[in-house]
C-alpha positions as CSV (number, residue, x, y, z in Angstrom):
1,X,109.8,100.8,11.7
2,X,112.1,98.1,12.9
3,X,110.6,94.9,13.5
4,X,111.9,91.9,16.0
5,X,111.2,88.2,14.0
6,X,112.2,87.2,17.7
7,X,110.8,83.5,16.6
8,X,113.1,83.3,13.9
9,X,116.5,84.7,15.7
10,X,119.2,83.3,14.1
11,X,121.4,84.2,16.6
12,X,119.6,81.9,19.2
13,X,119.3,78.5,17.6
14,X,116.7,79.5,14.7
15,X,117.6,78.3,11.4
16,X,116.5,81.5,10.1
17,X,113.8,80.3,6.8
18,X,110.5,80.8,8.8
19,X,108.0,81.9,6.7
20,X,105.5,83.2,9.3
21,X,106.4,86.8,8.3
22,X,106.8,86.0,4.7
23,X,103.0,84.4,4.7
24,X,101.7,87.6,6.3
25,X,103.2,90.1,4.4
26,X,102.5,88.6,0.8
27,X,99.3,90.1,-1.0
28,X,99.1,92.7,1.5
29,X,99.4,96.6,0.8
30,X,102.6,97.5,2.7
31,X,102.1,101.2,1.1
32,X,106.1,101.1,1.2
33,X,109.3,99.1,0.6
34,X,109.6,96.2,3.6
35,X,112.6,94.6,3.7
36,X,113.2,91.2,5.3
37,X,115.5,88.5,5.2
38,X,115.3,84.3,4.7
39,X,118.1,81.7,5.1
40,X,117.8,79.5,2.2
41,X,120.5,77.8,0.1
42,X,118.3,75.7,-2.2
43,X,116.2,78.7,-3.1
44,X,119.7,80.9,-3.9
45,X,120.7,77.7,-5.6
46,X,117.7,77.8,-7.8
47,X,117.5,81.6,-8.7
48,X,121.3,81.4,-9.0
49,X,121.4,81.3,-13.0
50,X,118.8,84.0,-13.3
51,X,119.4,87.7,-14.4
52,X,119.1,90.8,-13.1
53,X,115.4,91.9,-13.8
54,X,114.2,88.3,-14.4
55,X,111.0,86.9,-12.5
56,X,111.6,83.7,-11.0
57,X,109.3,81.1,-9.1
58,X,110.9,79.8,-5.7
59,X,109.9,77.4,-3.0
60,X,110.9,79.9,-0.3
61,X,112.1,79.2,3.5
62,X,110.3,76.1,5.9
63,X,112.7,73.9,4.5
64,X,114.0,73.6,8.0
65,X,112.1,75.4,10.3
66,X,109.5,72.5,12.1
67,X,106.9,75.7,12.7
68,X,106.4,76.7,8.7
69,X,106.0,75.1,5.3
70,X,108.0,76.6,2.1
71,X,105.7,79.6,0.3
72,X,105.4,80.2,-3.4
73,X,107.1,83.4,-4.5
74,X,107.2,84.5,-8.0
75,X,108.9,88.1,-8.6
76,X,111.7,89.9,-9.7
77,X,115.3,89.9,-9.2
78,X,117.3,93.0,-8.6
79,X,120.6,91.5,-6.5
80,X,122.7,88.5,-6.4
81,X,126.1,87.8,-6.0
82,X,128.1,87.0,-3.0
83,X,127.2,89.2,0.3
84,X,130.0,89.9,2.4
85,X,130.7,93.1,4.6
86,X,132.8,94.4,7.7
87,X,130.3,95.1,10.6
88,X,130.5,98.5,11.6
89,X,127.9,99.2,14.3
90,X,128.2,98.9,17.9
91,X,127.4,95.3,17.7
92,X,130.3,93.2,16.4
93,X,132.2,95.8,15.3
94,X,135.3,94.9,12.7
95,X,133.5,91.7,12.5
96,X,133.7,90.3,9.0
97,X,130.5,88.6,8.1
98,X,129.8,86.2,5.0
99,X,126.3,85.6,3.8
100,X,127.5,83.3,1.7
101,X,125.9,83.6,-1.9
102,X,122.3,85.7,-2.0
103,X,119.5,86.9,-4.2
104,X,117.4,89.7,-3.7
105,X,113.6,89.3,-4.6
106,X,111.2,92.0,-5.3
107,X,108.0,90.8,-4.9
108,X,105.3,94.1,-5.0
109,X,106.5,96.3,-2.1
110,X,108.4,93.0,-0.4
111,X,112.7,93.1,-0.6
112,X,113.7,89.6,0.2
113,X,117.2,88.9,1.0
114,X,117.5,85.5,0.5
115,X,120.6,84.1,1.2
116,X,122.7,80.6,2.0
117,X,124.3,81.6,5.7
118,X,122.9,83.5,8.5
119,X,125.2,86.2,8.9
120,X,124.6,88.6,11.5
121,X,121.1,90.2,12.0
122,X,122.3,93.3,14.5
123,X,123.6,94.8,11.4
124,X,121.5,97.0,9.0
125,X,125.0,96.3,6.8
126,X,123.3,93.1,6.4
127,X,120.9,94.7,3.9
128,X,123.3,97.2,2.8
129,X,125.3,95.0,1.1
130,X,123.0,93.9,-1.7
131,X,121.7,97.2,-2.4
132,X,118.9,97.5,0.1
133,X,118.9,100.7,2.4
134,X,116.6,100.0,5.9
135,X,117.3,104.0,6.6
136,X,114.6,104.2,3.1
137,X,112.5,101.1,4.0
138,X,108.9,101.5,5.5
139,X,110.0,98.5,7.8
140,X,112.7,96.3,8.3
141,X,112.5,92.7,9.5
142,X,115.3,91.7,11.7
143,X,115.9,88.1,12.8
144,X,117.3,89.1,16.3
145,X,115.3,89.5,19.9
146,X,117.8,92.0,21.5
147,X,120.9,92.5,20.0
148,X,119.9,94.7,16.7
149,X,118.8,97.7,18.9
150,X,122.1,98.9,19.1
151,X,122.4,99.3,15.7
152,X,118.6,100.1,14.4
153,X,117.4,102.3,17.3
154,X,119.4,106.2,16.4
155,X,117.2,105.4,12.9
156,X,114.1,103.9,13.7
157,X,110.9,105.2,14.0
158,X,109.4,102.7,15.7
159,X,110.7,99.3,17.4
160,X,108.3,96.0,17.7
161,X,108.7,93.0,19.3
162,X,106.8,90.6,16.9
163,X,105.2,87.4,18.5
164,X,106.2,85.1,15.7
165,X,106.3,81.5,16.1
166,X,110.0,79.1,15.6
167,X,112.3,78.1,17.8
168,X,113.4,81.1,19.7
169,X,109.9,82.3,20.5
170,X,109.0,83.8,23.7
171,X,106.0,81.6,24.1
172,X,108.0,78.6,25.7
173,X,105.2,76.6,26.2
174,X,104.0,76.6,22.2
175,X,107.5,74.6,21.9
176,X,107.7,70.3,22.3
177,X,109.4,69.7,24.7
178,X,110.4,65.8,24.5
179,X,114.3,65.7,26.5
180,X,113.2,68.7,29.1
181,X,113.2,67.0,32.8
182,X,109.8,67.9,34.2
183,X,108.7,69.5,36.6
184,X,110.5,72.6,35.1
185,X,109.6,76.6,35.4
186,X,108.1,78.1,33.1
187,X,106.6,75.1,31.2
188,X,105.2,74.4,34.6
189,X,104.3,76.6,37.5
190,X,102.5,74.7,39.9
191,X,105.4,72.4,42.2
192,X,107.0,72.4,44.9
193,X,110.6,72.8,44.7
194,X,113.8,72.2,47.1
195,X,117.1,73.7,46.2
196,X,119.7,70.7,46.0
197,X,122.2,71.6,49.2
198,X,125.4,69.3,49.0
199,X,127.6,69.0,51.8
């Protein structure tokens, strides 16, 4: 199963450390390996020094994202190093894509790909290259609305469109809207309206 964190899409805007999915997923029985990914630099930067094998405590993610707060992680570390790869799916093909530095958390069934650059979400490279393999996963997170069908849909099960909250959600009117000149469609549906004819 493929699942859309369309709140969270990096590729529209979203800084890409929500935690709405992470807070869901932790303590739950997931009856399977669940991978998903979180932008965070200060996190790598703190689990940087640790082994392979090591448990480690992190403040994880909602360090910039204004919809979540940072979560609590303690587990196990079975990846870091610098994530780089060639994208070689329909999406962005030849494209060569740097995660920057990254860490891979193992906390119970939960694979976290934490890393300090977005990178590109279409790609199930993205978790290939720390050592993570979505075709084996129970589900796979993806921080994209549209653009990682391509790639994810001749393997997946199952695609869902999450309704997660962050800056690229669907739900434009849970956003705060504070520059946006109003009356404006969708935030509001009740006006009357003129198109602007110049001669």
């Amino acid at each position: 199963v493929v699942v859309s964190d369309g709140g969270d899409a990096t590729t529209g805007g979203a800084p890409g450390d929500s935690t709405f999915v992470l807070s869901n997923l932790l303590g739950k029985n997931l009856g399977g390996e669940v991978l998903l990914n979180i932008v965070d630099p200060w996190a790598v930067e703190a689990a940087w020094s640790a082994s392979i094998n090591d448990v480690v405590e992190l403040e994880l993610g909602g360090k910039l994202d204004p919809f979540s707060k940072p979560v609590r992680v303690s587990g196990r570390v079975l990846w870091r190093g610098d994530a780089r790869y060639i994208a070689m799916g329909d999406v962005g093909k030849g494209l060569s894509v740097n995660l920057g530095r990254a860490v891979v958390l193992a906390v119970d069934d939960l694979r976290i790909l934490i890393s300090e650059l977005p990178g590109n979400p279409f790609e199930p490279d993205q978790y290939r290259c720390v050592g993570l393999e979505p075709m084996r996963a129970k589900a796979v997170f993806v921080k994209s609305i549209t653009g990682f069908k391509a790639n994810y849909e001749p393997f997946a099960k199952k695609i869902i469109h999450a309704d997660t909250t962050g800056a690229t959600t669907h739900r434009l009117k849970s956003l705060n809207y504070v520059k946006a000149p109003r009356p404006l469609y969708p935030l509001d549906e009740e006006f009357s309206w003129k198109p602007l004819v110049k001669n």
